[in-house]
BALOBA-1460 file (C-alpha; in Angstrom, 3 decimals):
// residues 343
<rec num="1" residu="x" x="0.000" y="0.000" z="0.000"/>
<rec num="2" residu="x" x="1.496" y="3.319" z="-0.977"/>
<rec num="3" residu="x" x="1.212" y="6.477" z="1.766"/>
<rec num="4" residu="x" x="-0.243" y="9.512" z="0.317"/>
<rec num="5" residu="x" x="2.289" y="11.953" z="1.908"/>
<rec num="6" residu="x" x="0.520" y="15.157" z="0.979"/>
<rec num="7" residu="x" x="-2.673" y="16.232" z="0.784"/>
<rec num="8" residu="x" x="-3.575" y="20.350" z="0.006"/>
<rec num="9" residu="x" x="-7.218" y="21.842" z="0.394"/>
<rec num="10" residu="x" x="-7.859" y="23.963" z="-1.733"/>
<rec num="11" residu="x" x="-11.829" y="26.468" z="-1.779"/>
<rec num="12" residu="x" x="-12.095" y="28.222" z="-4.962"/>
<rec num="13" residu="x" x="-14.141" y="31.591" z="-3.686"/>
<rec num="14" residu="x" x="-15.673" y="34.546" z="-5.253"/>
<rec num="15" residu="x" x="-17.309" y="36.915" z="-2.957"/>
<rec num="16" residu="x" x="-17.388" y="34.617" z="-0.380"/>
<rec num="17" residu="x" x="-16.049" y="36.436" z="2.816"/>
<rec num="18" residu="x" x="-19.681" y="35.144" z="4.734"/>
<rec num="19" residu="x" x="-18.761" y="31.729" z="4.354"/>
<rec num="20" residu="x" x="-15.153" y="31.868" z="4.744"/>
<rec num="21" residu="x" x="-15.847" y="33.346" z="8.381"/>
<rec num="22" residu="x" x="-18.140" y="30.656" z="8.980"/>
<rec num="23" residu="x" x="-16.557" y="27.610" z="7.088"/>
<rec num="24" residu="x" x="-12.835" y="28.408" z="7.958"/>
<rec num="25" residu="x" x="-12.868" y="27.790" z="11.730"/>
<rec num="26" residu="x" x="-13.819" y="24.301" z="10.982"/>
<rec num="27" residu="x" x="-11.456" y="23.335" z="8.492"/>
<rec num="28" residu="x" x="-8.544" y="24.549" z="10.063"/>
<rec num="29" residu="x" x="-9.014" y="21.654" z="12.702"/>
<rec num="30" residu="x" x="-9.103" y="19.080" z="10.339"/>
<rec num="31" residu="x" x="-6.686" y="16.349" z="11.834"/>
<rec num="32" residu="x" x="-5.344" y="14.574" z="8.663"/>
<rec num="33" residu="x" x="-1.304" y="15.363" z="9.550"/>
<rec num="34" residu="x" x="-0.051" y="16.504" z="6.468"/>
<rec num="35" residu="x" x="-2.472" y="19.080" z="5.193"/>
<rec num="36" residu="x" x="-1.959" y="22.352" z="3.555"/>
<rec num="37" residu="x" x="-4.909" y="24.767" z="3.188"/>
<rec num="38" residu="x" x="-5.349" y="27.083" z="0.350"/>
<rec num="39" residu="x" x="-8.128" y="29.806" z="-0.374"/>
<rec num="40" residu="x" x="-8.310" y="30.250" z="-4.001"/>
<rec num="41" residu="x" x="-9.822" y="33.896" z="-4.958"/>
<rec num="42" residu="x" x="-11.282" y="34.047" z="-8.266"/>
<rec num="43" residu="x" x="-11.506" y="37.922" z="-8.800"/>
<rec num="44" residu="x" x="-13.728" y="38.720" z="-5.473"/>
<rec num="45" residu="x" x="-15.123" y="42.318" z="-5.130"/>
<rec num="46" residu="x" x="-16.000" y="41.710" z="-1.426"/>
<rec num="47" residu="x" x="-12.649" y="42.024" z="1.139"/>
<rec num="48" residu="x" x="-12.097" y="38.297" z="0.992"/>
<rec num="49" residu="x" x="-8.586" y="38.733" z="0.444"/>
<rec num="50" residu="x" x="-7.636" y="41.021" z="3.458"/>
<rec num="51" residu="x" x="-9.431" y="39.114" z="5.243"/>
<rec num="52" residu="x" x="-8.031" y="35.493" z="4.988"/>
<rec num="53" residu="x" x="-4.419" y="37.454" z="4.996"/>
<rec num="54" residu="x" x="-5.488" y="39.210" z="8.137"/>
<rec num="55" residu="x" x="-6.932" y="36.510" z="9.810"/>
<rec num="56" residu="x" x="-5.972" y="32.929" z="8.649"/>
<rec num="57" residu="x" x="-1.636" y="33.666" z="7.625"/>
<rec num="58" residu="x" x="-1.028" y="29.708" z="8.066"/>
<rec num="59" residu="x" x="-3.795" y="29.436" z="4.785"/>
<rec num="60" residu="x" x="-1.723" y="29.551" z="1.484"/>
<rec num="61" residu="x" x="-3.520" y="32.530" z="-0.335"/>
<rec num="62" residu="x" x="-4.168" y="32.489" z="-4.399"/>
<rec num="63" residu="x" x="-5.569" y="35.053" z="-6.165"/>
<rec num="64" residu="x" x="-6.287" y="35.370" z="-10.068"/>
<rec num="65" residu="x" x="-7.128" y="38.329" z="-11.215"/>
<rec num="66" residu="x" x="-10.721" y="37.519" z="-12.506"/>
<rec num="67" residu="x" x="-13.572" y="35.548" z="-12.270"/>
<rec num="68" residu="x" x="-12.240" y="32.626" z="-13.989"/>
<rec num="69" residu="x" x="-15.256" y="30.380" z="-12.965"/>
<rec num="70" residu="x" x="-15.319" y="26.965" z="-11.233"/>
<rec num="71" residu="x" x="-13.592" y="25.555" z="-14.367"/>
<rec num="72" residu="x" x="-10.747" y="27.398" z="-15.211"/>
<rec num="73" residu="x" x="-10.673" y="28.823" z="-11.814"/>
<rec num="74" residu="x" x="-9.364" y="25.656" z="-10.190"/>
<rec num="75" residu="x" x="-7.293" y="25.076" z="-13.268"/>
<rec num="76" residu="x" x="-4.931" y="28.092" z="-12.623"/>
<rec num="77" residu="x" x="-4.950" y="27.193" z="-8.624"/>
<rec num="78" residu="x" x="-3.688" y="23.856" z="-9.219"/>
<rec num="79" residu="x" x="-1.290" y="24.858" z="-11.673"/>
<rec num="80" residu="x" x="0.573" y="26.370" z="-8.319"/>
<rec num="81" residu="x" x="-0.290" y="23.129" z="-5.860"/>
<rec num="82" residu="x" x="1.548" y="20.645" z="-4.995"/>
<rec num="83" residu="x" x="0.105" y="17.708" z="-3.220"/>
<rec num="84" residu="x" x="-0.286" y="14.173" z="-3.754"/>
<rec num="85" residu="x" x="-3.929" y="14.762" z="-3.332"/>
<rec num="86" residu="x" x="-6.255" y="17.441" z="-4.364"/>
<rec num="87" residu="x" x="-9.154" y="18.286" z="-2.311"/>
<rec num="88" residu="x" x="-11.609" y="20.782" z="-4.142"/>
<rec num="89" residu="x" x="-14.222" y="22.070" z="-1.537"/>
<rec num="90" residu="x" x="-16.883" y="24.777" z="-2.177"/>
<rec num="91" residu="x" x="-16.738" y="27.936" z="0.238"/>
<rec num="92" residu="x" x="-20.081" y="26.950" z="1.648"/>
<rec num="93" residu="x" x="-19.376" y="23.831" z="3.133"/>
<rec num="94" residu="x" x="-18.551" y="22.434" z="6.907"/>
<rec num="95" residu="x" x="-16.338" y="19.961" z="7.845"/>
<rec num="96" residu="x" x="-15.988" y="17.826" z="10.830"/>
<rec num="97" residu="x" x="-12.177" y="17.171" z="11.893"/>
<rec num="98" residu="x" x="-11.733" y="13.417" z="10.899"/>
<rec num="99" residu="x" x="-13.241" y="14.031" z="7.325"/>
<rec num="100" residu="x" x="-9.886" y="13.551" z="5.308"/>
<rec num="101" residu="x" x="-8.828" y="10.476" z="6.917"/>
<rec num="102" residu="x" x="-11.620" y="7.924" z="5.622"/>
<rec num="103" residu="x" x="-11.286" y="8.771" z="1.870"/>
<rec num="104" residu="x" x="-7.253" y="8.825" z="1.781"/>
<rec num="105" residu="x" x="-7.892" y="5.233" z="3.401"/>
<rec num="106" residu="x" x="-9.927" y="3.828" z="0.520"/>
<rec num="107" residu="x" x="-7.914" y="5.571" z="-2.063"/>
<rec num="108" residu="x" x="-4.427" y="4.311" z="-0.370"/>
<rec num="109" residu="x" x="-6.214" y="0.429" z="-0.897"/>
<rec num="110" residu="x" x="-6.588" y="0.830" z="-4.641"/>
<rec num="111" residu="x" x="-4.829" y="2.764" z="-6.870"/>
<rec num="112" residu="x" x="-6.857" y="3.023" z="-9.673"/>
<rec num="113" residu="x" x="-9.236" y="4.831" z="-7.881"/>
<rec num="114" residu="x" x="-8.405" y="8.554" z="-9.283"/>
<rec num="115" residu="x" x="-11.193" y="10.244" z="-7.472"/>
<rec num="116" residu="x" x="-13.570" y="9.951" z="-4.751"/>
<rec num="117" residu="x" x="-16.174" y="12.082" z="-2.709"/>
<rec num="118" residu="x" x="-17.588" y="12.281" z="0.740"/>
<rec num="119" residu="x" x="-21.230" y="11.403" z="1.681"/>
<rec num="120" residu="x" x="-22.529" y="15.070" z="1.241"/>
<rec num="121" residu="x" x="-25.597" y="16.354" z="3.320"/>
<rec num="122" residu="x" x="-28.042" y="19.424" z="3.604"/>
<rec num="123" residu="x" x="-25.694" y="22.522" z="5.876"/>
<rec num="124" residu="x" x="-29.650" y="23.208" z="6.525"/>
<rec num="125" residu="x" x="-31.530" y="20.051" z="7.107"/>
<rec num="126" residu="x" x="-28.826" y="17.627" z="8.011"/>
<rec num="127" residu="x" x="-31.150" y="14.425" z="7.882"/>
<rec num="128" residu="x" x="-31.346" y="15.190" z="4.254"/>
<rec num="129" residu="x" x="-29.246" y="14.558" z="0.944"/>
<rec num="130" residu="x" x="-28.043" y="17.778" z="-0.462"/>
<rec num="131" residu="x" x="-28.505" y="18.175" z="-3.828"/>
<rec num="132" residu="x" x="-24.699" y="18.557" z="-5.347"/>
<rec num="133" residu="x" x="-23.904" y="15.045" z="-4.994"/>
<rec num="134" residu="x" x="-25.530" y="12.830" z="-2.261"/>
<rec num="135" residu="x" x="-23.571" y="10.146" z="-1.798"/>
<rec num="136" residu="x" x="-22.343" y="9.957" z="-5.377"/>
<rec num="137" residu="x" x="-22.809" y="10.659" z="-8.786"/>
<rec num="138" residu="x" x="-24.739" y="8.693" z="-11.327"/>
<rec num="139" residu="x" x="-25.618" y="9.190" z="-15.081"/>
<rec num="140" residu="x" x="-28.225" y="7.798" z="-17.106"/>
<rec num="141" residu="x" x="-27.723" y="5.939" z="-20.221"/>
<rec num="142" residu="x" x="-28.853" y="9.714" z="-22.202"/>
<rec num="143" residu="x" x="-26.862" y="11.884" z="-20.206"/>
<rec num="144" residu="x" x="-28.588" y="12.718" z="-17.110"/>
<rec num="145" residu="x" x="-27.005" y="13.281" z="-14.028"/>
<rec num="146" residu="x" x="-28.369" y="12.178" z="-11.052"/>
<rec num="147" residu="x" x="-27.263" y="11.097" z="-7.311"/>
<rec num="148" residu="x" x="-27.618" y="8.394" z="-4.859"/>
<rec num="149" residu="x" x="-29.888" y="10.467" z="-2.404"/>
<rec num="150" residu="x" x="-31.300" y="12.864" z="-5.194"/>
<rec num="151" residu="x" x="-32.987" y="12.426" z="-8.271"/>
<rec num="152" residu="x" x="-33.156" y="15.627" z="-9.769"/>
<rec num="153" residu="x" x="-35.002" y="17.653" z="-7.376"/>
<rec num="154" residu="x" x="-36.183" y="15.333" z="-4.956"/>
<rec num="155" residu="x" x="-33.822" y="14.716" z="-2.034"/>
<rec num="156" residu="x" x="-34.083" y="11.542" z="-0.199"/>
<rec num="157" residu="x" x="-33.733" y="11.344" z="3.706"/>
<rec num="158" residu="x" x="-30.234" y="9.943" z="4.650"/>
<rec num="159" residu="x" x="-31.133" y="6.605" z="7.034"/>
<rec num="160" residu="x" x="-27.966" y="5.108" z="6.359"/>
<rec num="161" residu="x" x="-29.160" y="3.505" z="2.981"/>
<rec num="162" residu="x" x="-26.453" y="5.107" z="1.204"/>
<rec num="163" residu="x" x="-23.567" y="4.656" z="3.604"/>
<rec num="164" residu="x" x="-21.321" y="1.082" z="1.490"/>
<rec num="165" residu="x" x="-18.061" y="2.338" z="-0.160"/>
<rec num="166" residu="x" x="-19.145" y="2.037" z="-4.042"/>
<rec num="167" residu="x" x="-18.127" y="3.095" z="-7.605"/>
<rec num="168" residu="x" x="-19.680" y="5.724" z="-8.584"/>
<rec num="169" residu="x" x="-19.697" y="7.776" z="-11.933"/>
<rec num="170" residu="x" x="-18.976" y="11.445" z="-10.766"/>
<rec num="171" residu="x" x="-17.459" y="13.040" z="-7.774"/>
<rec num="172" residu="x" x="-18.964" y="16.004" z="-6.850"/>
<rec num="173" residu="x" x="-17.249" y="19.171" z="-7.094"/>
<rec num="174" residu="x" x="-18.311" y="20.704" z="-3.577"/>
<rec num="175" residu="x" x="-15.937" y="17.704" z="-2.070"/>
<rec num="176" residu="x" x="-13.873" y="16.323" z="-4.791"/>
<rec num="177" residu="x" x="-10.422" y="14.194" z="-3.599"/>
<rec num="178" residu="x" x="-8.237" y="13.793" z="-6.654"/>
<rec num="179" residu="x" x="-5.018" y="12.236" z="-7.222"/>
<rec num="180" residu="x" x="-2.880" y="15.341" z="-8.680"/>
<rec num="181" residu="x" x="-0.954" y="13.772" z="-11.172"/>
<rec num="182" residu="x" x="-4.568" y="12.175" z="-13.103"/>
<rec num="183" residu="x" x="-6.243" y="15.544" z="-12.726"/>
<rec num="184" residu="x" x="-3.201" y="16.961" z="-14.761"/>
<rec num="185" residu="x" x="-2.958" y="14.195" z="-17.298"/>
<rec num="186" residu="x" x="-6.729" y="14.356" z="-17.745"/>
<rec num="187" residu="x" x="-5.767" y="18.250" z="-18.562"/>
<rec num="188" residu="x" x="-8.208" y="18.999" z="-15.698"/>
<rec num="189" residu="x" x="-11.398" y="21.056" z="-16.363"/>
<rec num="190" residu="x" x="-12.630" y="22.074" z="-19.456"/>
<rec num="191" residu="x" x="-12.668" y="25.883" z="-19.103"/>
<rec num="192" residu="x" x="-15.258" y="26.327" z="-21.366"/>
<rec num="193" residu="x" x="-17.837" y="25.417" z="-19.117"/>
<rec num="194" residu="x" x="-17.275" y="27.529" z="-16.831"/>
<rec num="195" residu="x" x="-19.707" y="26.176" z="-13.943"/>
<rec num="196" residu="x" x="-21.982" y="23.214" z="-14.202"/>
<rec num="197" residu="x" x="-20.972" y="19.677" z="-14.542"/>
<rec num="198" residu="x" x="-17.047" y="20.450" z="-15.391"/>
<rec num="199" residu="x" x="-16.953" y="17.509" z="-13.138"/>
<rec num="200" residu="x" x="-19.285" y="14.840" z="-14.916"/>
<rec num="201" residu="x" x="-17.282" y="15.562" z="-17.584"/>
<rec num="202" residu="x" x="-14.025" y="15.192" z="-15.641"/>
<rec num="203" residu="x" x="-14.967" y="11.867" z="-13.946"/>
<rec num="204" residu="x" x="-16.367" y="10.833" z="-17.650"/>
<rec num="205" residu="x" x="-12.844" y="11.330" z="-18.849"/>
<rec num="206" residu="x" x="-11.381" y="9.549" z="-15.944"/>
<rec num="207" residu="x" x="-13.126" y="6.017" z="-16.624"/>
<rec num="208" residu="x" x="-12.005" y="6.738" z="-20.039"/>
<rec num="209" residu="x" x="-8.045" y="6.580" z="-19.025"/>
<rec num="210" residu="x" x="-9.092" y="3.432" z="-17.650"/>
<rec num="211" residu="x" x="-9.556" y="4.503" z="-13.572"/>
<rec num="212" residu="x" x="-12.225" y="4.573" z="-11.102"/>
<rec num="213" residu="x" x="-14.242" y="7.217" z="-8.801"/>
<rec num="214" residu="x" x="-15.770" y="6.097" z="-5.622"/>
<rec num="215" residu="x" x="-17.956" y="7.466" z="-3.063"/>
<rec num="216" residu="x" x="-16.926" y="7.164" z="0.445"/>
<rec num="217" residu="x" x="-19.541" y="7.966" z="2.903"/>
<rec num="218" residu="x" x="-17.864" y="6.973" z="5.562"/>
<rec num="219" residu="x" x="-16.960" y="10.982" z="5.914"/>
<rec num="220" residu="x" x="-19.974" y="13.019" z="5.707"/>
<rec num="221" residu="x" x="-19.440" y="17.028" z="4.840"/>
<rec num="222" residu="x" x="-22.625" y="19.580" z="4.798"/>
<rec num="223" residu="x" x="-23.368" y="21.942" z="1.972"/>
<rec num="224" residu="x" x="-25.318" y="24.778" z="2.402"/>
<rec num="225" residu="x" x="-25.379" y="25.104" z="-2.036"/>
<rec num="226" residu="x" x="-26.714" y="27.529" z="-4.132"/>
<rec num="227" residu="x" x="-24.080" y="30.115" z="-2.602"/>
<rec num="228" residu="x" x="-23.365" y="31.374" z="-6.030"/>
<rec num="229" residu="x" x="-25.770" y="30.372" z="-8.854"/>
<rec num="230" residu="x" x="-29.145" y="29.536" z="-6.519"/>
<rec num="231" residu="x" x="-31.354" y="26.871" z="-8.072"/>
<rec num="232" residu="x" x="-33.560" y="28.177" z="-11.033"/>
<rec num="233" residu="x" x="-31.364" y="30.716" z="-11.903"/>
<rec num="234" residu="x" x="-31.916" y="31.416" z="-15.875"/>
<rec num="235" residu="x" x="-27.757" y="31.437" z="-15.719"/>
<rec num="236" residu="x" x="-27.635" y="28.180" z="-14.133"/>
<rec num="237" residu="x" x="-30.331" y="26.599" z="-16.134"/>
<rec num="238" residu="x" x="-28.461" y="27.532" z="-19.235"/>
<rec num="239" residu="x" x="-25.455" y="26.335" z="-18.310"/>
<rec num="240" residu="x" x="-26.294" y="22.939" z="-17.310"/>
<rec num="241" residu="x" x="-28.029" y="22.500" z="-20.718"/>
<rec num="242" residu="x" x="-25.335" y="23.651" z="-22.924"/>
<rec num="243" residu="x" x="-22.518" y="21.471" z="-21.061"/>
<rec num="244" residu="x" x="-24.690" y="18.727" z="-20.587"/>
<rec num="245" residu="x" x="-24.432" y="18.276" z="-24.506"/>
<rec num="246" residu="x" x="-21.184" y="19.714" z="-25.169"/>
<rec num="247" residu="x" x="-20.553" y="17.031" z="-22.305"/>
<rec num="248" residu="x" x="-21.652" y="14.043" z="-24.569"/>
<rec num="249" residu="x" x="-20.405" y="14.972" z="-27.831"/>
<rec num="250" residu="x" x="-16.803" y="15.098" z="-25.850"/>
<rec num="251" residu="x" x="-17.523" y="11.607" z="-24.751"/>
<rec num="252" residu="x" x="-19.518" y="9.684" z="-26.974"/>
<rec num="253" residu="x" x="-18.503" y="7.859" z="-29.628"/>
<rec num="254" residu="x" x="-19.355" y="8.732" z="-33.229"/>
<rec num="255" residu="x" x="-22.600" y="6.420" z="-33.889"/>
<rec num="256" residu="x" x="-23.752" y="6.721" z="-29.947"/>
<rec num="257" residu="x" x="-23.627" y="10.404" z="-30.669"/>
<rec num="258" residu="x" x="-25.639" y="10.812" z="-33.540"/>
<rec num="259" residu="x" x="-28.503" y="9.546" z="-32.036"/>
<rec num="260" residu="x" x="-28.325" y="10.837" z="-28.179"/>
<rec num="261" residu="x" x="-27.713" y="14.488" z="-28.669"/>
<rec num="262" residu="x" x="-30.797" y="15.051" z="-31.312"/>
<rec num="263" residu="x" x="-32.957" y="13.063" z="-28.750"/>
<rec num="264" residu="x" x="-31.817" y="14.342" z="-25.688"/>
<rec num="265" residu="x" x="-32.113" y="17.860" z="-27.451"/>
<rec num="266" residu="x" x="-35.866" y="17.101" z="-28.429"/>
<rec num="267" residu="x" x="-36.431" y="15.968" z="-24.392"/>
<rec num="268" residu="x" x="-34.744" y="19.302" z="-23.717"/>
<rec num="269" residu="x" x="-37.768" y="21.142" z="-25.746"/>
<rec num="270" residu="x" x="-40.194" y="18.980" z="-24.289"/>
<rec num="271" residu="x" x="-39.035" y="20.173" z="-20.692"/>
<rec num="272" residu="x" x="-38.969" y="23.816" z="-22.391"/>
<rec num="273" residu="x" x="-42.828" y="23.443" z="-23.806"/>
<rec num="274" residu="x" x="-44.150" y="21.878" z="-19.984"/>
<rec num="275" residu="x" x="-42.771" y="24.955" z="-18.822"/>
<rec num="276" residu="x" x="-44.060" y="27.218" z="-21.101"/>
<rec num="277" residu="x" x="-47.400" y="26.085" z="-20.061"/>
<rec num="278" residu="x" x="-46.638" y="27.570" z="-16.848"/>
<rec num="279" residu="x" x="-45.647" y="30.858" z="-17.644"/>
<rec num="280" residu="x" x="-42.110" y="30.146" z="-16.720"/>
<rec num="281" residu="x" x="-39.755" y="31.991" z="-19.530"/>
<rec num="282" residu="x" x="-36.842" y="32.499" z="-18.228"/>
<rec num="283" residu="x" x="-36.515" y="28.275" z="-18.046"/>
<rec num="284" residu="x" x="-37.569" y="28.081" z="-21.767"/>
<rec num="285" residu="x" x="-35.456" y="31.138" z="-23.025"/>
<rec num="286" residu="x" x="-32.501" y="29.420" z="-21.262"/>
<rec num="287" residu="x" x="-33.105" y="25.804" z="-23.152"/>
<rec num="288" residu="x" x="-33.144" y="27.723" z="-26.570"/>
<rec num="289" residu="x" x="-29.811" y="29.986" z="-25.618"/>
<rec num="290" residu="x" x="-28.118" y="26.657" z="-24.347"/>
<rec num="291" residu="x" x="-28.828" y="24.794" z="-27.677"/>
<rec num="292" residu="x" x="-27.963" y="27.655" z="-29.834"/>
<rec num="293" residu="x" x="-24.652" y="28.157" z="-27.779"/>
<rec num="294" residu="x" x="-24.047" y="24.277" z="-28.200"/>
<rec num="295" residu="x" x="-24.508" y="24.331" z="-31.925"/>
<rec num="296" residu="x" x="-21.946" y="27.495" z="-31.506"/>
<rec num="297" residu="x" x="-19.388" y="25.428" z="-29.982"/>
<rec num="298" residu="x" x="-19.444" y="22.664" z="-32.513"/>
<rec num="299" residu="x" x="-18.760" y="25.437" z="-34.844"/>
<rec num="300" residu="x" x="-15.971" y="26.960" z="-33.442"/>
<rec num="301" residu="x" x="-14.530" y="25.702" z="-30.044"/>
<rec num="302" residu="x" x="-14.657" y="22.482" z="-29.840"/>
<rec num="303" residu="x" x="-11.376" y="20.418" z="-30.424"/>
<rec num="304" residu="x" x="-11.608" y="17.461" z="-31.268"/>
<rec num="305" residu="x" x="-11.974" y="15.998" z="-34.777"/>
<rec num="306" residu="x" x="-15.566" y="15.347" z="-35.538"/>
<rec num="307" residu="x" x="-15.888" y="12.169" z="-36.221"/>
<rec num="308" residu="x" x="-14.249" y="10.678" z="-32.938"/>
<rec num="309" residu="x" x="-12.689" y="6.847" z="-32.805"/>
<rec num="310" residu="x" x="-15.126" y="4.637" z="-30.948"/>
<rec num="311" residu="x" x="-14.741" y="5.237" z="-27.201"/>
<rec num="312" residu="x" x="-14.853" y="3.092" z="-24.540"/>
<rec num="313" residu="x" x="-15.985" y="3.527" z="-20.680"/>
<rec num="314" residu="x" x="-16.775" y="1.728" z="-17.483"/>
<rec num="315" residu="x" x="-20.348" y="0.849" z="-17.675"/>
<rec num="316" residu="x" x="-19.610" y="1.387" z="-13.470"/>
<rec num="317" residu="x" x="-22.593" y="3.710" z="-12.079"/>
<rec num="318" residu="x" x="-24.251" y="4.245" z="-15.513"/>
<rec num="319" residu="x" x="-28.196" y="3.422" z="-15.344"/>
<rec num="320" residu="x" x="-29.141" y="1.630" z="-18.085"/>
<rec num="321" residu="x" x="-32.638" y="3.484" z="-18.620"/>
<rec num="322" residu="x" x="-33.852" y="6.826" z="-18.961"/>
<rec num="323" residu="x" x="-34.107" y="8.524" z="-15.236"/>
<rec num="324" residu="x" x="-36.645" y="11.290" z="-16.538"/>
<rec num="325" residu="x" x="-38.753" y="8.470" z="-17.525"/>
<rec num="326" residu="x" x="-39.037" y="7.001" z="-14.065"/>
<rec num="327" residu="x" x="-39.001" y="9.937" z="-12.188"/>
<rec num="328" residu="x" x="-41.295" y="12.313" z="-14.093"/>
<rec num="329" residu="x" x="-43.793" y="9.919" z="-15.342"/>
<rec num="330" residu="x" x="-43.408" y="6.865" z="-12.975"/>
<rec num="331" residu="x" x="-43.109" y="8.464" z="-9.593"/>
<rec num="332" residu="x" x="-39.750" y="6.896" z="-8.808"/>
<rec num="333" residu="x" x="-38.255" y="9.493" z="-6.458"/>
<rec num="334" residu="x" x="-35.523" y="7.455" z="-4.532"/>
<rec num="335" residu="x" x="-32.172" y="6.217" z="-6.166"/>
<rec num="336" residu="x" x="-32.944" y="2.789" z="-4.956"/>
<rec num="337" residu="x" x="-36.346" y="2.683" z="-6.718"/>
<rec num="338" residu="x" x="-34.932" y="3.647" z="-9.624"/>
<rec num="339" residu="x" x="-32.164" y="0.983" z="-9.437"/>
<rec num="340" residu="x" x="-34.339" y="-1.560" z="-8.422"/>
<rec num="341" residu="x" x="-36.789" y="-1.438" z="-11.352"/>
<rec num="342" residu="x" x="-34.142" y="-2.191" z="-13.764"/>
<rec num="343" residu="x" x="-33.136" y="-5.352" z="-12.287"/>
């Protein structure tokens, strides 16, 4: 079993002082022995800055000069890191001392697991799932996301039902451990996303280079979320569309591709015409700027060549249905149901 000698915290923030005074006291008493803490500062307007310099001089400080976003954000921090291990945690979230220890365990037992997350829970209602990644990240056969402990907006009680060490598809970003030296082969994020499922995509890259992501709920974390894009936001909305399928022409191959996108784009409308119907425009506006951006991508950012060699994943933590299906119009609101009705 190899040691992981280093391990470096790092919070990406951006106008964040509230939660730094609240969230910082807790992680500096994390007990895992070698630990270095960073506060990443993504352009803030507030006095975050003087005030981790004034208050915190044993946290590493990074600044970049703008808002670089989640994505590119924590691309330009890591770039100055050194660790064996990578933690990214959100501003907004609290920490108990022993919650390093558990998941550099598990990862020290198996090295191909390249990332892993903690069991992540409501800051507000701490019997609850929170909504950025449960106790791990799933994905539909089309491209949905979705969590053990939340399918899309309903969030399951946490009884324990969650709580076995298992492969999972995506690590969230509010908690993400990371072996440094796969997050820089892997390139890291793609900055073009900006916010919003950079790490599906990530972790979807990852089981392509032929490793594994786990959850380990044996730590448990608790996100407040929403701190800077709240849910329904037209921003947010639009964002998780247009990666979402920028997100599977990356990682599809050629014939899955030319199939998915057009019918996942025709769901998309479907979502966009239910909410018409109830008056809410700034959700359908945001499907129609997300596809149009997509299309604009294809056109003149994306990379690679467009008709991609055959690709092949870990079918590990990939549902084998459609989760919309069973959630919108069969009632399924658990990850378990779900699960079980494919068996």
């Amino acid at each position: 079993m190899t040691e992981l000698n280093t391990v470096a915290v790092v919070v990406l923030n951006w106008n964040g002082k509230h939660f730094l005074e609240k969230f910082l006291p807790c992680l500096l008493k994390s007990t895992y022995p070698k630990l270095s803490i960073y506060v990443a500062d993504n352009g803030s307007t507030d006095d975050s800055v003087a005030f981790v310099r004034d208050h915190y001089p044993q946290i590493r400080l990074l600044s970049n000069p703008t808002n670089e976003g989640f994505a590119k954000g924590y691309n330009t921090a890591l770039g100055q890191v050194t660790a064996d291990i990578y933690i990214l945690l959100n501003s907004d979230v609290e920490v108990p001392p022993g919650w390093i220890e558990p998941v550099i365990r598990l990862m020290e037992t198996d090295p191909s697991i390249a990332a892993c997350q903690p069991k992540i829970i409501d800051w507000n209602h701490r019997d609850r799932f929170e909504y950025a990644g449960g106790s791990g990240g799933w994905i539909d056969r089309y491209g949905y996301p979705f969590c053990r402990g939340r399918i899309f907006d309903a969030l399951e009680k946490d009884d324990g039902q969650y709580n076995d060490q298992a492969p999972i598809f995506w690590a969230s970003g509010a908690a993400m451990f990371i072996r440094s030296n796969v997050f820089h082969q892997m390139g890291g994020f793609d900055p073009y996303f900006f916010a919003h499922q950079e790490e599906i995509d990530l972790c979807w890259r990852i089981h392509h280079a032929g490793y594994r992501v786990f959850a380990c709920p044996e730590s448990v974390v608790y996100h407040v979320g929403g701190g800077t894009l709240p849910q329904g936001s037209p921003q947010k909305i639009f964002l998780n569309f247009r990666n979402n399928l920028i997100m599977l022409w990356k990682n599809l191959g050629y014939w899955e591709r030319a199939w998915k996108i057009p019918y996942r784009m025709m769901l998309d409308l479907l979502s966009a015409g239910k909410n018409l119907l109830m008056g809410k425009w700034p959700y359908v506006t945001s499907v129609i700027r997300a596809h149009w951006a997509f299309a604009g991508w294809i056109l003149f950012h994306r990379k690679e060549s467009l008709f991609p060699v055959q690709r092949s994943a870990t079918r590990e933590a990939i549902y084998p249905g459609n989760v919309v299906w069973m959630h919108f119009f069969r009632g399924m609101n658990s990850f378990r149901e779900i699960l079980a009705a494919k068996k």
